[in-house]
Short mmCIF file of the C-alpha atoms (twelve columns), coordinates in Angstrom:
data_MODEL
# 
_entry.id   MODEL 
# 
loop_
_atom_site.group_PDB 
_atom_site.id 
_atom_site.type_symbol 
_atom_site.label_atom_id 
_atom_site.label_alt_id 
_atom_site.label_comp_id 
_atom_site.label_asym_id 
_atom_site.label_seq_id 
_atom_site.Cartn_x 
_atom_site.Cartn_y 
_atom_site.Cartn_z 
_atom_site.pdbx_PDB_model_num 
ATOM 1   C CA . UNK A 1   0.000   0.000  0.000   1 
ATOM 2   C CA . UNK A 2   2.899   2.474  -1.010  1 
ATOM 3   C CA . UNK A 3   1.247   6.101  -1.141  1 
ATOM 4   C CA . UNK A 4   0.754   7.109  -5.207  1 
ATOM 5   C CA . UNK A 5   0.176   10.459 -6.681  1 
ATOM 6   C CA . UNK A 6   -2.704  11.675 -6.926  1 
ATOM 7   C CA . UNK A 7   -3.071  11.979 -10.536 1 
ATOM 8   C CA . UNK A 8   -3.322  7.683  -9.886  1 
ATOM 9   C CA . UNK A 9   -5.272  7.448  -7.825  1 
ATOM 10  C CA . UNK A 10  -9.230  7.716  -8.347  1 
ATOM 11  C CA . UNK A 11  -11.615 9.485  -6.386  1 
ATOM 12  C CA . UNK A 12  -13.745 6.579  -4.264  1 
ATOM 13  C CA . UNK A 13  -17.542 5.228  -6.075  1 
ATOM 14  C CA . UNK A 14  -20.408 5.406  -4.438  1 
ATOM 15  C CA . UNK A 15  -20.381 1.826  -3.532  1 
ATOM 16  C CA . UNK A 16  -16.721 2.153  -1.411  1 
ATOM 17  C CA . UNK A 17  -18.507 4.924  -0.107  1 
ATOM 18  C CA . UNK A 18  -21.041 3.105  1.381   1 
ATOM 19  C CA . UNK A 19  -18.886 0.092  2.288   1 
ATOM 20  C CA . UNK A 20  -16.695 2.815  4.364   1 
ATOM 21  C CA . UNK A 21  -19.389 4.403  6.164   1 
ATOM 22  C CA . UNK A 22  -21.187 1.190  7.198   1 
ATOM 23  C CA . UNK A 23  -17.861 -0.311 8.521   1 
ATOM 24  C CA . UNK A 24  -18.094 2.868  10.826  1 
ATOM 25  C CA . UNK A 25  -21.992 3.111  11.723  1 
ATOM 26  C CA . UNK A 26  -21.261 1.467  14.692  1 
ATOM 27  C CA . UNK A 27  -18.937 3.519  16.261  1 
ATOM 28  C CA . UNK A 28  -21.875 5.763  17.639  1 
ATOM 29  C CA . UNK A 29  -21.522 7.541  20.876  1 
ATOM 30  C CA . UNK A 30  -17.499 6.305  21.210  1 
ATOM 31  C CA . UNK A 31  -15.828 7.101  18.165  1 
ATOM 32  C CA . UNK A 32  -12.907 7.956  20.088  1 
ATOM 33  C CA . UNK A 33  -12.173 4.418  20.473  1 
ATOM 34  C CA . UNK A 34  -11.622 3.895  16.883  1 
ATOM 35  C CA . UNK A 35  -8.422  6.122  17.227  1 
ATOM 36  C CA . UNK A 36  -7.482  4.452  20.402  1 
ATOM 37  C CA . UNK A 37  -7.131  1.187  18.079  1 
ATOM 38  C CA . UNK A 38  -5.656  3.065  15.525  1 
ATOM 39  C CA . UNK A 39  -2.299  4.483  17.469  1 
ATOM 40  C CA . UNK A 40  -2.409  0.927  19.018  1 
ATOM 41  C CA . UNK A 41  -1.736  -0.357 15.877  1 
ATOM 42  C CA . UNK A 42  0.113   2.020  14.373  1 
ATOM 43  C CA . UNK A 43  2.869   2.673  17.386  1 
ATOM 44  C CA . UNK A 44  2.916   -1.466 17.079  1 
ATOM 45  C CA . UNK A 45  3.555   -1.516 13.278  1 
ATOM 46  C CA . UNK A 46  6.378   1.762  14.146  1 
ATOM 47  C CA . UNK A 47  7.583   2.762  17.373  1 
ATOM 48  C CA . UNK A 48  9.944   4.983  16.697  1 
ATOM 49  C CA . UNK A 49  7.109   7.246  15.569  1 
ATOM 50  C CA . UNK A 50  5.451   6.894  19.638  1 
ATOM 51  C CA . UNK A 51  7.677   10.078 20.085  1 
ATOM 52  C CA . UNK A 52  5.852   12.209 17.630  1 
ATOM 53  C CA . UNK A 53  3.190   12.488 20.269  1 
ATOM 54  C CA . UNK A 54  2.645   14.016 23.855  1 
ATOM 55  C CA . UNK A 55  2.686   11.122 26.703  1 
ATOM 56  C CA . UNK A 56  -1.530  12.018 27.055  1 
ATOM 57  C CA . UNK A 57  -3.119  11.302 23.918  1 
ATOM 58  C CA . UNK A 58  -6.613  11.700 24.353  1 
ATOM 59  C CA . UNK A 59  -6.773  14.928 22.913  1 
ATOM 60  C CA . UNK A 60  -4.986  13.697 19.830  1 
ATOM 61  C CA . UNK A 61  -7.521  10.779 19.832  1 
ATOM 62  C CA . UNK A 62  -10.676 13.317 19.818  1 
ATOM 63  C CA . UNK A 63  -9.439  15.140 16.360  1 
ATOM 64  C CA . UNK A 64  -8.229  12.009 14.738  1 
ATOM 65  C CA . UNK A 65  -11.985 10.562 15.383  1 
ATOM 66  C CA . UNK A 66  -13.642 13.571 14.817  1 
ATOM 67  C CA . UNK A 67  -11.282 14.338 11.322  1 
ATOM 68  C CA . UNK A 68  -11.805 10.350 10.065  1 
ATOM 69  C CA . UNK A 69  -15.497 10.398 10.749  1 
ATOM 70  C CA . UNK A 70  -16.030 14.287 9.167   1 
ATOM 71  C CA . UNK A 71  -14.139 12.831 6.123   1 
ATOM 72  C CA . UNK A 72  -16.103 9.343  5.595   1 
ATOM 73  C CA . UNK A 73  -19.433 11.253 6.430   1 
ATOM 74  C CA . UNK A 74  -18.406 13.871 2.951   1 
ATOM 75  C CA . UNK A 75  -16.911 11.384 0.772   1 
ATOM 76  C CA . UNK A 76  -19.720 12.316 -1.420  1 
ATOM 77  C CA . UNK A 77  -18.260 15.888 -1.504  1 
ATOM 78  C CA . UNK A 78  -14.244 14.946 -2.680  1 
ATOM 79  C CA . UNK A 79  -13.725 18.629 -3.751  1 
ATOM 80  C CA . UNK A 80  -14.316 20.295 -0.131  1 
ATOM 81  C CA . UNK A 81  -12.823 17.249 1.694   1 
ATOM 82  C CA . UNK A 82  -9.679  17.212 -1.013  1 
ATOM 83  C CA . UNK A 83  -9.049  20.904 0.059   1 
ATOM 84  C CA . UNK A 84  -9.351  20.302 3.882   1 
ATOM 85  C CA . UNK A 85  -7.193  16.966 3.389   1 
ATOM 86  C CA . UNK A 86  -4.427  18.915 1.202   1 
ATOM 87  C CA . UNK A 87  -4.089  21.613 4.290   1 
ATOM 88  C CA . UNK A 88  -3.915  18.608 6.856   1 
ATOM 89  C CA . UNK A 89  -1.166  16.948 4.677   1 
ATOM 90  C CA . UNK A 90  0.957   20.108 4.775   1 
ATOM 91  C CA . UNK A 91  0.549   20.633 8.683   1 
ATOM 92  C CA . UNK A 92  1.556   16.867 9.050   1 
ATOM 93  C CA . UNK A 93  4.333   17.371 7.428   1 
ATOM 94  C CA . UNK A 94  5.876   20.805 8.158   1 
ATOM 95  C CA . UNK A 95  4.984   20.841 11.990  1 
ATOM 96  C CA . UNK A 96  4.764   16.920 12.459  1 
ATOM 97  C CA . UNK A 97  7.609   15.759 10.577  1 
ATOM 98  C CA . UNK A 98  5.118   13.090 8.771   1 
ATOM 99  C CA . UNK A 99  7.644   11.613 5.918   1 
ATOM 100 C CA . UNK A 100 5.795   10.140 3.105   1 
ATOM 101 C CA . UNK A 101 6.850   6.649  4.283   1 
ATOM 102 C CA . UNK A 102 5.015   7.027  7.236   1 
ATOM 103 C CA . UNK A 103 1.614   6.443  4.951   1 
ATOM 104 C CA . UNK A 104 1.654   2.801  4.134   1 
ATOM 105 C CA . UNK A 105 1.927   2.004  8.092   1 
ATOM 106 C CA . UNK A 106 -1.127  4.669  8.952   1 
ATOM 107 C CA . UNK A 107 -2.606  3.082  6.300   1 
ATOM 108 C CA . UNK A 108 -2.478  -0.945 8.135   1 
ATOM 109 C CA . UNK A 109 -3.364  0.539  11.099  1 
ATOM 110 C CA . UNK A 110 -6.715  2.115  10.354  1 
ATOM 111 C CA . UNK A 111 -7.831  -0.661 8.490   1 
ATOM 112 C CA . UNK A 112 -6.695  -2.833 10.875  1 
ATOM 113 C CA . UNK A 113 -8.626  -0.938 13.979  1 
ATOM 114 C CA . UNK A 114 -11.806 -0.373 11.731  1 
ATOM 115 C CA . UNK A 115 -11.446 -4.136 11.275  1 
ATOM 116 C CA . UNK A 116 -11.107 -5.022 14.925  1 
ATOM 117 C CA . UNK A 117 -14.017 -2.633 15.447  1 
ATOM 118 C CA . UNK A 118 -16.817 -3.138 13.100  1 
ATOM 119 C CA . UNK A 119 -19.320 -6.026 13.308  1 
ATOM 120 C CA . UNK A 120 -19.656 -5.385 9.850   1 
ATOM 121 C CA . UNK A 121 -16.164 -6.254 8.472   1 
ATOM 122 C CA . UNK A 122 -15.783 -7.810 5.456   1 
ATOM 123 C CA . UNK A 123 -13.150 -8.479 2.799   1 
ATOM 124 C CA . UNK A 124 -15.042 -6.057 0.683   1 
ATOM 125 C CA . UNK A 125 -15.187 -3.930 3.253   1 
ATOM 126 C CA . UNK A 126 -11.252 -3.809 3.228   1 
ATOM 127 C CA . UNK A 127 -10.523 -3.556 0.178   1 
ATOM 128 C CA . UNK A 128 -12.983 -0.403 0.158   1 
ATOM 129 C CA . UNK A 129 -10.946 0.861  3.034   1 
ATOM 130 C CA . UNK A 130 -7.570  0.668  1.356   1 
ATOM 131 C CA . UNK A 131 -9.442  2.237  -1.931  1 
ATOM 132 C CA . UNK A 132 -10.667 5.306  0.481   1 
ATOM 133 C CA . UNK A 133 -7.286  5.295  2.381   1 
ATOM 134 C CA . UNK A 134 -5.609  5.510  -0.891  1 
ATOM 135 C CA . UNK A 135 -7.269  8.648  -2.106  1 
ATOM 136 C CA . UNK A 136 -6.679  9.929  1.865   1 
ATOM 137 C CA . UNK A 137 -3.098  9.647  1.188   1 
ATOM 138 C CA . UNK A 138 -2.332  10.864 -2.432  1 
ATOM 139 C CA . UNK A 139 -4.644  13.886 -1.276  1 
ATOM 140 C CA . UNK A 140 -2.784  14.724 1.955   1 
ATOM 141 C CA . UNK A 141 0.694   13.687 0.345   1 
ATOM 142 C CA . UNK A 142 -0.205  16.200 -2.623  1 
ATOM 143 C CA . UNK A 143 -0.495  18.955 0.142   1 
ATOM 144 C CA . UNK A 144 2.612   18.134 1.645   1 
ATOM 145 C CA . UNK A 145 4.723   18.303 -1.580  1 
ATOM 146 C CA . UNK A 146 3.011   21.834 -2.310  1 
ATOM 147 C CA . UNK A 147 3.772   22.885 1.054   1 
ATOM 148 C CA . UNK A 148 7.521   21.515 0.698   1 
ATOM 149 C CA . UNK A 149 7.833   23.491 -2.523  1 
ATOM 150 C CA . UNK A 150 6.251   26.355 -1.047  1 
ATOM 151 C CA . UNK A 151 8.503   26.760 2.286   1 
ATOM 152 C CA . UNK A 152 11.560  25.837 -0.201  1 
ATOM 153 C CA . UNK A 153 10.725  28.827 -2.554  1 
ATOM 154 C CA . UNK A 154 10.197  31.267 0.536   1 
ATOM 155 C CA . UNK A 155 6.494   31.491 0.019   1 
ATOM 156 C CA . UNK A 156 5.185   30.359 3.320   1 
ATOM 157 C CA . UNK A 157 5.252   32.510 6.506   1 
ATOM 158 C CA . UNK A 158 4.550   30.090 10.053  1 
ATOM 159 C CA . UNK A 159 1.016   32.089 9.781   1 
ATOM 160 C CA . UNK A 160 -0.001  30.562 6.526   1 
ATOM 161 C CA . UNK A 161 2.065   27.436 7.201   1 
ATOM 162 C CA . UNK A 162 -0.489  26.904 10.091  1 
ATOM 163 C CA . UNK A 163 -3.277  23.950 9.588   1 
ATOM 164 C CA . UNK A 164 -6.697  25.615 9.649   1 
ATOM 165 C CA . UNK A 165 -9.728  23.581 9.695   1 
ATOM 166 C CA . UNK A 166 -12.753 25.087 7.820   1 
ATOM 167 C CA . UNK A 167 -15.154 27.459 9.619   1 
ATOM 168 C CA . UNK A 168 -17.993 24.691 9.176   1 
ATOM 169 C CA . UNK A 169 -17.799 20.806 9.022   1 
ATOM 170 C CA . UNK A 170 -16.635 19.467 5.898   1 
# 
């Protein structure tokens, strides 16, 4: 699952659409615990990158819910959730450190946690995960190569380097 451009990758059907939102219906009230599972599986799959992270992580486990869930619930909008994706790519990158290597193991571990998750889960269901992670990926990787270029042609000041969310969901 090596990230790919963009320009390879295509934007999800409405049937992985589905697939990925009913994998996550049942979630509900907790979706918090998805990203519990997730850095469980990802700091398994690569410790060294524990120590990108503050020692309390439930903070960092409410966005990463909140961001996943906004973004499967507006699949059916790529444009606005390509744009909010490209700005979280760059702000992984420039004030995370987030290497493009780093995607392939993200990748494993949310499917793996939606997986471990869902009563739902399905072989289809994966391979409509790893279709919608794909996209994920190219999108936010596509920001942090624009960003990269940016900052290396002087074009980026730290207050339009920063990562802003849009003013309403996505």
């Amino acid at each position: 699952m090596a990230p790919r451009p963009i320009d390879d990758v295509p934007l999800p059907d409405e049937r992985t659409i589905e697939e990925v939102r009913a994998s996550c219906a049942d979630l509900g009230d907790s979706p918090t615990i998805l990203a519990e599972r997730f850095y469980w599986h990802l700091f398994d799959l690569v410790p060294e990158i524990r120590s990108m992270f503050g020692a309390d992580m439930t903070r960092q486990h409410e966005r990463m819910a909140d961001v996943l869930l906004q973004v499967v619930t507006h699949l059916d909008q790529p444009h606005e959730v390509a744009d909010y994706l490209r700005q979280l790519g760059a702000h992984h990158h420039q004030m995370l450190g987030v290497k493009p290597d780093h995607y392939p193991f993200v990748g494993r571990a949310m499917v793996r946690a939606i997986r471990d998750l869902s009563p739902v889960w399905s072989s289809s269901f994966s391979s409509s995960w790893i279709l919608v992670y794909e996209w994920i990926a190219a999108t936010m990787l596509a920001g942090a190569r624009a960003r990269a270029q940016q900052m290396a042609e002087g074009g980026a000041t730290e207050s339009t380097a920063r990562h802003k969310r849009p003013a309403r969901s996505l």
